[in-house]
Each structure stands twice: as C-alpha cells, then as structure tokens.
N, C-alpha and C positions, 0 to 999 in steps of 0.2 A: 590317688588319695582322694576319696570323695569328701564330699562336707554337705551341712546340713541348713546352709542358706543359700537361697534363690540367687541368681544375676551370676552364677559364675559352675564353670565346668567340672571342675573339682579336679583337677590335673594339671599338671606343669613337666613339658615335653623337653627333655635334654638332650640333646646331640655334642657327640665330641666327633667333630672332622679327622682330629689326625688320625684315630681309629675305628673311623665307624660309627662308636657304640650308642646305643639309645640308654635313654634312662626316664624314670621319670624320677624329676626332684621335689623334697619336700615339702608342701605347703602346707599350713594346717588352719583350723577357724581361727586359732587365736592369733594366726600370723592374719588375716583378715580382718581381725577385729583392730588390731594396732594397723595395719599397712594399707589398708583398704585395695588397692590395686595399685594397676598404670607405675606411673615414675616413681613413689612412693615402694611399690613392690620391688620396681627393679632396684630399685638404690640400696632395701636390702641385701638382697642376693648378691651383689657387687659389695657389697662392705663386709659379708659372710663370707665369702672366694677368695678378694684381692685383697689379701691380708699386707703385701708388701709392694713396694714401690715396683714397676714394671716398664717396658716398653710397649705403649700401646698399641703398637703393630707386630709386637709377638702372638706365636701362637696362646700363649697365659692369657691374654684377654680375653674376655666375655661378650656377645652382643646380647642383651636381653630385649626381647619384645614381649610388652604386655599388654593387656587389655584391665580395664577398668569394670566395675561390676553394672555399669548401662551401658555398657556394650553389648549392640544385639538385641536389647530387653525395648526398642523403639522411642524409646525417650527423646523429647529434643535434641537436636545438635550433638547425640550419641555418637555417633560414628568413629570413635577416633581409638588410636593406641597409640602406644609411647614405645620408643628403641632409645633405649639408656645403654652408656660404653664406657673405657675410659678414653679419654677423646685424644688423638695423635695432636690436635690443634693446641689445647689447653694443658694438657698434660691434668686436668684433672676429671671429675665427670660431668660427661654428657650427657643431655636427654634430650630429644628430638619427638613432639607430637604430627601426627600427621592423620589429615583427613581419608585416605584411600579407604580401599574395601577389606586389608587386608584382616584386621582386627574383629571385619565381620565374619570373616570366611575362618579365620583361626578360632570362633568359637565353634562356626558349623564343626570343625574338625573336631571339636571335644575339648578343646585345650585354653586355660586362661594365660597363658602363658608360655613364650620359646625361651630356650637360651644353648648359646651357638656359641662352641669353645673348639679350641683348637685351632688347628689347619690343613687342609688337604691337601696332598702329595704333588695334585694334576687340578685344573681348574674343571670345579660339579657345579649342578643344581640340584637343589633339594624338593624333592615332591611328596607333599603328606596328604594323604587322604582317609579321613578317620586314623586307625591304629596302625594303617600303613605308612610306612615310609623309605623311601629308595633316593638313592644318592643316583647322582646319572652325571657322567663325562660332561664338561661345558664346551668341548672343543667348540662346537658351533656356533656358540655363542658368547663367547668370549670375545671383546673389539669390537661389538656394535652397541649401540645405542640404547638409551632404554627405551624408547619406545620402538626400535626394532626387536631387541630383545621381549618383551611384553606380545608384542605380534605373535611371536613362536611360537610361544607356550601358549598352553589349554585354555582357552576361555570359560568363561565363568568362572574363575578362579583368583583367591588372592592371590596380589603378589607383591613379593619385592625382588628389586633388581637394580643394581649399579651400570653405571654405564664405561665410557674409556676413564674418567675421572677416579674412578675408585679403584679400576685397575692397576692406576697408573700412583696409586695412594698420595691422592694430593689431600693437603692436609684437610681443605673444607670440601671435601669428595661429598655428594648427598646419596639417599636412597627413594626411590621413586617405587610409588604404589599407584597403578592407574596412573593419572595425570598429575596427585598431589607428591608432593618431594615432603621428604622428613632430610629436614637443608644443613641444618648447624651442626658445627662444631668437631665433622670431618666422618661422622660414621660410617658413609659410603666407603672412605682410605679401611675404617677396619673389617669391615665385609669384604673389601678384595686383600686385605691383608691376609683373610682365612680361604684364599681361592677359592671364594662363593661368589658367584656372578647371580644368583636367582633362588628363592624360596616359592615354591608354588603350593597354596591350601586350598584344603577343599572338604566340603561332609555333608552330611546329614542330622547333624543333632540340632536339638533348640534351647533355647534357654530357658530355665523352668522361674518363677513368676512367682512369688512367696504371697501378694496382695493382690490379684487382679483389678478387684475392684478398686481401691483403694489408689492402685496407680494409673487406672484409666481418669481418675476423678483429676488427680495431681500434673496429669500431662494434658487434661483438658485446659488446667487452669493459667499452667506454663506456658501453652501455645498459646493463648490469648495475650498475656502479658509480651511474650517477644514481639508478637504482630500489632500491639498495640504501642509500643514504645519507640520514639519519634530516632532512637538511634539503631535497635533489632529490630523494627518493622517500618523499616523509611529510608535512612542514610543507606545502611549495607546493602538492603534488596536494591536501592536505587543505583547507587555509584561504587559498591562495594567498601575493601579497603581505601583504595583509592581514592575516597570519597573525603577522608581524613588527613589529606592532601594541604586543601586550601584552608584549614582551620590551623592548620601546624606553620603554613607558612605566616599569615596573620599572626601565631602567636612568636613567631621567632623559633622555634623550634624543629624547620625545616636543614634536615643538612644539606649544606652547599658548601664545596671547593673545598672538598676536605676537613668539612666543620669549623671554616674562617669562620661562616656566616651561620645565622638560621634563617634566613631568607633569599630567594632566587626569581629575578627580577620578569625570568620566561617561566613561572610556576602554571600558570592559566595552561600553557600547551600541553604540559603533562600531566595536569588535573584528572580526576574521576569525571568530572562533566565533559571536558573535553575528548577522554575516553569512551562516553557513553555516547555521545552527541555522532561523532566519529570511526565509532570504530568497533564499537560493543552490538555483536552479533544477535544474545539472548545470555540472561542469565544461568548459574551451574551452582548448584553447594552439594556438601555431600549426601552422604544417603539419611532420611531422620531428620533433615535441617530446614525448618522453616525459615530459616533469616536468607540463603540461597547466595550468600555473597562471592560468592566465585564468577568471575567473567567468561564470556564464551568469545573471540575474539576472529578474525581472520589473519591469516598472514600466508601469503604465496598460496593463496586460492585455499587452504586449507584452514578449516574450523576447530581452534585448539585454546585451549587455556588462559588466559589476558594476565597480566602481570597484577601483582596484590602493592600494597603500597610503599614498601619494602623495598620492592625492585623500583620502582619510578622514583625513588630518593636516591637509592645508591647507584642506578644506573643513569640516571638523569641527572640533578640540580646538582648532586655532590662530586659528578663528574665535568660541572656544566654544559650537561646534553640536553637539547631541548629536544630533539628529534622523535617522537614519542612513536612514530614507524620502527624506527632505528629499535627502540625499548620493546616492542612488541616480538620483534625476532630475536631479540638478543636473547630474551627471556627463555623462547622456545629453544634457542641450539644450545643455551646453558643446563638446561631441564634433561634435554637428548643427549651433553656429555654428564648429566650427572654433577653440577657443581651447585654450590651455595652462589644464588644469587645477591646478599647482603654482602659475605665476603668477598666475594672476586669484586664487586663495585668499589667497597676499602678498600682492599688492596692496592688496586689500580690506583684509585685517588690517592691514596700516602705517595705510590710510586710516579706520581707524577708530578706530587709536591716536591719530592728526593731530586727531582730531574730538576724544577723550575731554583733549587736552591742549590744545584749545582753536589749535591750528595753522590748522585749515581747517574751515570747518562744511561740513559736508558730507553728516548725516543718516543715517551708520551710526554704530552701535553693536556693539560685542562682545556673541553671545546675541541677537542681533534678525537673524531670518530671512526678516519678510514679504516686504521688497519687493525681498529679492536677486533673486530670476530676472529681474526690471527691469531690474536691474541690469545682469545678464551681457549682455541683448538692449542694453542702450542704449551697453555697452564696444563689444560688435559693429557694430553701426549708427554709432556714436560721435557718439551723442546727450548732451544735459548733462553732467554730472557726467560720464560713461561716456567723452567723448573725453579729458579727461582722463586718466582711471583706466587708458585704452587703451596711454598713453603708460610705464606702468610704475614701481616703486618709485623703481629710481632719480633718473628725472625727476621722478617726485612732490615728492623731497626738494630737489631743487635750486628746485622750486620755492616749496615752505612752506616747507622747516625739515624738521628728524628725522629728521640723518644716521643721528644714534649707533644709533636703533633704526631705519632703514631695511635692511630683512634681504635682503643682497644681495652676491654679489663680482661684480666686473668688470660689473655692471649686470646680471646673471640673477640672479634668486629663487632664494634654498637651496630644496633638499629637505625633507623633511618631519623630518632630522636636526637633532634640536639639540646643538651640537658642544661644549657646555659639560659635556657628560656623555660626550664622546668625541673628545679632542680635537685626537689626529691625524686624525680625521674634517675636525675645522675644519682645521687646515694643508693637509690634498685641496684642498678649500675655496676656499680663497684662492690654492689655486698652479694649480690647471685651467684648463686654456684657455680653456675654454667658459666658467669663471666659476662660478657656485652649484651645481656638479653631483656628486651624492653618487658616481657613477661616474667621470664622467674625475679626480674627487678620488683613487682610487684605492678608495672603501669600504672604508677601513680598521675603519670602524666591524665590522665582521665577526669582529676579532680581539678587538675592543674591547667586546663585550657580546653580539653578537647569533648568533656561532657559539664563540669563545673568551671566556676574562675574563680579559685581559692586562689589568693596569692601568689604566682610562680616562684618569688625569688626568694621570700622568705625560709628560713631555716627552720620555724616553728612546727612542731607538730609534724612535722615529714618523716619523722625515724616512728613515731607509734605509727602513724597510720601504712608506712611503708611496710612496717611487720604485720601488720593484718590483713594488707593486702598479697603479700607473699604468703602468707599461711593457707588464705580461703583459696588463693588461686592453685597452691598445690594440692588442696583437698578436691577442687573442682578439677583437677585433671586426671587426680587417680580415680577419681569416681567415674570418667569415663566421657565429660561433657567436654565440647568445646569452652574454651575460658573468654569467647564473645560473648556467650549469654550473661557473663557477669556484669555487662553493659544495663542490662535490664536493671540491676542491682539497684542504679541511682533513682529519684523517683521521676519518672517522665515529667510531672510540671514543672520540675526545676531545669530541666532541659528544653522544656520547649518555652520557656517565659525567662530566658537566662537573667533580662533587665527587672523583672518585679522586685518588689519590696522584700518579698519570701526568699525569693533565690541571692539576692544580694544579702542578705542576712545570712544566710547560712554559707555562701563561701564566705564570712568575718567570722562564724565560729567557728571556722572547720579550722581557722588560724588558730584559734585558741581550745582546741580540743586536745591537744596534746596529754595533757593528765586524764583526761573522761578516758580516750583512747585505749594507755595506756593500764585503766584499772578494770576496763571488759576485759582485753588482751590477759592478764593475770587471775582472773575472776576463775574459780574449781569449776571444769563440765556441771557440777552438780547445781551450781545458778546459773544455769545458761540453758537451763536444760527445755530448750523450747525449739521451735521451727520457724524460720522467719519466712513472711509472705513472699519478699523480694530476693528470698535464696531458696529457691523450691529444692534444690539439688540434696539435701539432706532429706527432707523428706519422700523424694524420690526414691534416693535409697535404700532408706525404708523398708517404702513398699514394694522392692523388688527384691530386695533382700532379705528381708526382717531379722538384719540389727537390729540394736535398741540404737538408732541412729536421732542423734540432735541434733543442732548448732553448736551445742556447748563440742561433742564429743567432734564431730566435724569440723569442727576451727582445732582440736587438739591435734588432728591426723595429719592437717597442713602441717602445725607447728614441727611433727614427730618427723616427717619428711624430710621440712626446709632441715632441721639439725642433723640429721643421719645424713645428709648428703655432705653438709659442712663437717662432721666428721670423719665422712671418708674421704675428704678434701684436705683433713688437716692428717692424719696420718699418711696421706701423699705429698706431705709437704708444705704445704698453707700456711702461710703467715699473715699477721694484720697489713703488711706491707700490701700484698696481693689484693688487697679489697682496696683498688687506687684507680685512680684515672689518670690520662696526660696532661700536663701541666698546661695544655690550651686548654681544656677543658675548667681546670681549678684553678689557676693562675691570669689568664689572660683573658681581659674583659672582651666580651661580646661587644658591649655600645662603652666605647673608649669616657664618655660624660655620664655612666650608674655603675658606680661602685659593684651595687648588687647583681651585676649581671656577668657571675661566675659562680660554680658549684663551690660552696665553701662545706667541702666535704671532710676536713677535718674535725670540726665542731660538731657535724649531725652524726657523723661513725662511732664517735665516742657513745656520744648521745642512743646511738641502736645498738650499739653493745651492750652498752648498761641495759636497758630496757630489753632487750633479748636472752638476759640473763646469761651472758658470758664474759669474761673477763678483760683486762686492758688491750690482752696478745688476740680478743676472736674466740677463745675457746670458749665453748661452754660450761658453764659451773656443773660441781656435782649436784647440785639442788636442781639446776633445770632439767638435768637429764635423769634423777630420781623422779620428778613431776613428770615428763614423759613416758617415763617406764621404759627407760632406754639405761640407765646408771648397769645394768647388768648382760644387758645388750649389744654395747658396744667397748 
C-alpha cells in the first residue's frame, strides 16, 4: 500500500509463524495522519487485533515493530524503533524503544513496519531481504547468547534476537539489536514464546525526502542547539546517563535498599565521573546521534557497552553495591542472557527485603554480591530460586507478602527514580501505560531537580504539566527521535545559571502554572498552529514528510496515543485501582521530620483525570475521544 508522503515506505509486512503466510497489512495516509508512527502505530494495530482479553504468551499475540517517519531520513538522534506487545509482565501493553540498527535496515528492506503473530511449530529465524522472506530452522541457534547469536548471522544486517532469557520466557526477557536492548516489560518472553530466536533485515531502498531543502536547513539548526546545550552537548557526551547519577542522589531521588532511601552514601564509586575517570574506554551513540551518550567500556580484556544509569541504580545503590567492576560485567552477561537490567536489579532487591524480614528465605542479602551472577544464570535458565525471581516483583508479592514495599506500578519495576524526592515523577508513575516507566510517566523529574528546581514535593501544577509532558514525549517517539533531545526543550540559560534571578523565578511559576498549563493542553490544533524553536521535531516532520504538521496537531498525536493505549489497557482490564503505587512510596515518609516527603498521589490522580478529560474510574469521556477522533475508533 503506497502513500503519497515522504519519511515512510509505504508498507507494513505481516507474518503469521504458525503458518507461514506473509501478508502485507493495511496502512493508509490517513492512518498516518492520526498515528504518525513508532508506538503510536503499534498501539493501533494491537487495539484493531487484540479485541479480547488473552495470554500473552499465546500464540494470539502480536509483536509489532515500527519505525517512525525520521527514521532513516538523518535527522538527529533518529535511529530508533519501537517493539510494542502485550507484555507477559504487566498483563497490559508494552512498548520498548531501542536504539539498534534494526529500524534502519527495516526501512532499507521497504517496510515501516513488522508485525509477528503466531507460533512456530520448531524453533526459526526469520530473514527478509527486500520482498524476500524465508523462515530458516533455529536449531543452531537456539541456547546461546545474543551476542553469539548476532555473530552467526549475516553481517550488515539488522537484527533482533533473544537470548536464553526469552527462551526460557522469563517475564522481563529483552531483545537485543547490535549492542542496544529494547529491555522492559518482558518482550524478549514473547518472541520466544512464538519460537523466534532472530529477525534478520536487509535492502536496498531509501527514503524518499518530501523538502530537501527545507530539512537540511532544520537539522542544521537542530544540531547546533543539541551541541550547544550544557545537558545534549556537555552532561551526556561527557558522563552519559550516568552522569545524572550524582544530581539525583543530591536531590534524594537516588534508589537505595530497596527504595528505603533516595540516597547512598558510596554514590561517588558508581557515578558517571567515576566511570569516566576509570573505566570509560571512548564514547558510542547510535547511528544520527550527535549527543553520543553511550559508553564504550572494558571488561575481561574485551571492549563492549558500559552501563546507562538505570543499571548503576538498580544494580548498585538499590542493591547496596558499590562495586562498579562488579556493575560493568554484570551488565554485559545480563545483555548476553537477554534480561532487563532495571527489573532483575528490583527483583532481587524486594527479594532481599522478603529475606531480611523474614518473608521468604531465600539467601540474598542487601551488600552480598558473591553469588549474584548465579543468580542472573539460574532467572535465565529458571533454575531454583531463579524460576521464581524470573516471574517478577509483582508475582513475588502475591506470593509471600510485601505489597507495601514491592516497588512496582501496573506490575513493571520503577526506574532508578525515587519519586518521593520528585513527586510528580511518582504521579508519571502510576498513570503510564506501560506502568513503572520514568518516560512514558512523562520525566517530570527534569523540572523537578535534574534540569530545573521547581518545587519537588509540592502537588501543584504536576498533573497539567505531567499530561504535556507525556503527550509531546509520545509524539517525539512516534516520530522516530530519541526522547533525550527533549532535554534541549528547557532553555540552556536556565540550566546553566540554575541560581540567577531568571531561573529562580521561573521554577516559582512553573508552581503556579497549573491553569496557564492546563488551558495550552485544551487549546483546538487550530491556535497552536505554529512550530516552536525549542521542539524542531514537528517541523522536522514536515519537511520530511509534508504533513501539514504543527505543534498544535503534534501535541494532538501524543494526546491520541497516550489514550488509545489507556484504552486498550482498559478493555484488558484497567481500573483506577491499577494507576497506584506501594504504600512506601505514598504512605511512608522519606525524611521521618517533612510531612511533604511522600507521593500524595491520591489528590494529583484525581486532579489528572479531570484535566485529561476522563472520568472518576480512568476512563475517558466521550468528549475527549470525539476531540481526538478516536469516539469511532475505538
């Protein structure tokens, strides 16, 4: 099915495993014009499909992989695609971005889009090259690694590929492209659920370019602004994630020991500087990415991947590991089986809480790191204790005890965010689709300590700007950008003058911007209908695609996502219940002498319901979904 704008291939390749067949499935402009791409496209298609409640380790499910419409087309920090499911973890949907090549090579092939149903009889790989496609026996590769796996196959090619972890469908299984993992929320369990151990793409097409001119001007102006702004052309290229480290422990918002604390008293050892100083080879980003914030690292003579900041909170302070050697390998053989490194570090940590309170004997301890790497092999393999721990916090708790401190929404592991020191962070939190994700939460945290110092504790203002910030970030990912460039967004002086007069000012009105917020948020596309300096991404898409693309109609396409996903979340079930946190979280103070130092997430949920325009239960009104142009839709 061709189409008649730039930035996208005009096809969407379907495979059904349990018999073979190919297909291609429907896309059309005006499913482009509403959907734009990325997680946005998939959540469609998964809300078109999975009309009824399922197991998402049947063959009924779907994995979808998409691409966004600057994908391929050179844009900054473009390189990425989205694999949305429905997740064995959460039981509701998943979407995992990932930086690999695969998204690039899937356009080479012709296609904006896969989607992998079924299941295979015998364990395949799937090889597509332009219009070809062959299914091939996996005997040989099935039980190793993924980066032995990846060795095997064809070079220059994309790929994905699961390692023992997804064969063995542990619930936060990942999938791995090149060296980047697409980690959350267990999608690698449903790729070996469908005996697919590997996709391999490949082609010859290009992306055809609707403004040439028009977008060379807009990516000149883009890469300046990233490379000039003291957190995309300073912090990241310098220390990476990592680098966002020692700001979060300052602000309290470091996890440690299971989210008792937001601080950890060995943070320096496991720092971004301490990493750079020590241990950091050369820097890596993906392909397109001026900001370059990926580590190049050594471990056991071999030059490989350095952990993002994510792993050095869950694998370190929140287990109390200062060892940051210890964090460097751990990182590498959890990548080689294939797991989520945020969840296996929760996991562990609840599970060592369970032991220290006498819940579950179990033989961890907080600060005792001999016999983890056993560990991680035996969640993989889902050997003793390991099949258990494979199953995830949530399950843990239903089985021992230890809701309150079981650190989880909708059944995913938070981030390495502790939201009691940022607590419109915790409100993202518990209202994202996906469940524990400091992104689809919106990262408020940003305003909250780590780029601005608006207020952390206050309740004000946190539910508009949480909805705007989850709207643009879903706009920014179906369009195919990394959602670091959003960093740019804040204006560099107010980050790098954080004490002036200016900057203190304006984290005191961003307290009281609640109603301003709130009445852009509601404002028709048709007054908004402009392009802002410091979000080039609409006009990017543009001029690669020639939409009639805005700010106005590109804040609407977040909006149209974040709801179609809470949609198919609430026909699988979803209650206002499920947008919750543990009770350490919202009940028990951080600093035992400030009231204010707990999510008081019942007062802001109310508060982002109303303002999201759904109801007391979570749902959405029929007004909001007629203003979407979803009321007939879904």
């Amino acid at each position: 099915m061709s189409t008649k704008y730039g930035g996208y291939m005009g096809k969407v390749l379907q495979i059904d495993l349990s018999n073979q067949k190919l297909s291609e499935y429907p896309w059309t402009d005006q499913d482009r014009e509403l959907y734009l791409g990325g997680k946005i496209m998939a959540a469609k298609i998964l809300y078109d499909n999975l009309t009824t409640k399922i197991d998402p380790l049947s063959a009924a499910n779907l994995l979808v992989v998409t691409t966004g419409p600057l994908t391929g087309s050179g844009a900054p920090s473009s390189s990425r695609f989205n694999i949305s499911t429905l997740s064995p973890l959460t039981e509701f949907i998943a979407s995992s971005n990932c930086g690999g090549t695969f998204g690039l090579f899937l356009k080479k092939a012709g296609y904006d889009a896969l989607i992998l149903g079924g299941k295979a009889a015998k364990p395949v790989w799937i090889e597509i090259h332009n219009e070809t496609v062959a299914l091939h026996a996996a005997d040989a590769l099935w039980g190793k690694t993924t980066g032995e796996t990846q060795k095997l196959l064809q070079a220059d090619t994309g790929k994905l590929v699961i390692g023992p972890a997804g064969e063995n469908l542990v619930r936060y299984a990942s999938i791995a492209s090149g060296e980047r993992m697409a980690g959350r929320a267990g999608i690698g369990a449903v790729m070996g659920s469908k005996n697919l151990k590997a996709v391999v793409v490949s082609g010859d097409h290009t992306v055809r370019i609707a403004d040439r001119t028009s977008m060379k001007k807009i990516y000149q102006g883009w890469l300046k602004q990233l490379r000039q702004h003291p957190l995309t052309g300073n912090l990241l290229p310098k220390l990476g994630t990592a680098g966002l480290l020692v700001p979060m422990n300052a602000h309290k918002i470091l996890a440690t020991r299971n989210y008792q604390y937001g601080q950890y008293k060995d943070f320096e050892l496991i720092s971004g500087k301490t990493l750079a100083e020590k241990h950091l080879v050369k820097n890596r980003g993906c392909q397109t990415c001026p900001i370059q914030c990926g580590r190049v690292v050594r471990v056991e003579g071999r030059e490989v991947k350095g952990p993002e900041l994510e792993t050095l909170g869950l694998l370190g302070s929140n287990l109390e590991n200062n060892d940051l050697e210890l964090i460097l390998k751990w990182n590498l053989l959890l990548d080689e089986l294939g797991m989520d490194t945020i969840s296996t570090g929760s996991t562990l940590a609840f599970a060592m809480e369970l032991q220290e309170k006498g819940l579950w004997s179990n033989g961890l301890q907080f600060g005792q790191t001999a016999n983890l790497e056993n560990i991680f092999a035996d969640i993989a393999y889902r050997r003793g204790i390991g099949d258990l721990l494979a199953e995830g916090t949530k399950r843990l708790a239903k089985r021992f005890g230890g809701q309150a401190f079981a650190i989880q929404a909708k059944g995913l592991e938070l981030a390495a965010y502790e939201p009691r020191g940022a607590v419109g962070l915790g409100l993202g939190y518990a209202t994202a689709n996906r469940g524990g994700c400091h992104l689809n939460a919106g990262y408020l945290v940003i305003l909250e300590g780590l780029g601005l110092n608006m207020d952390p504790h206050t309740p004000k203002a946190k539910a508009a700007l949480t909805i705007t910030l989850q709207n643009i970030m879903e706009a920014v990912s179906a369009g195919g950008s990394c959602v670091f460039t959003l960093f740019a967004m804040i204006p560099s002086g107010l980050v790098r003058r954080p004490n002036r007069y200016l900057t203190r000012l304006v984290n005191q009105a961003l307290k009281h911007s609640g109603g301003m917020v709130h009445l852009i948020n509601k404002l028709s596309a048709k007054f908004l209908a402009l392009n802002l300096p410091l979000l080039p991404q609409s006009s990017a898409i543009r001029s690669v695609t020639g939409l009639p693309m805005n700010f106005g109609k590109f804040r609407d396409i977040g909006e149209r996502g974040f709801t179609l996903e809470r949609m198919f979340n609430l026909r699988l079930g979803l209650t206002a219940n499920d947008d919750s946190l543990p009770e350490r979280l919202t009940a028990d103070l951080q600093d035992p002498h400030d009231q204010r130092t707990r999510v008081p997430l019942d007062e802001m949920k109310q508060e982002y319901y109303r303002k999201r325009g759904w109801d007391a239960e979570g749902r959405p009104r029929a007004k909001t979904l007629r203003r979407l142009g979803l009321l007939e839709r879904v």
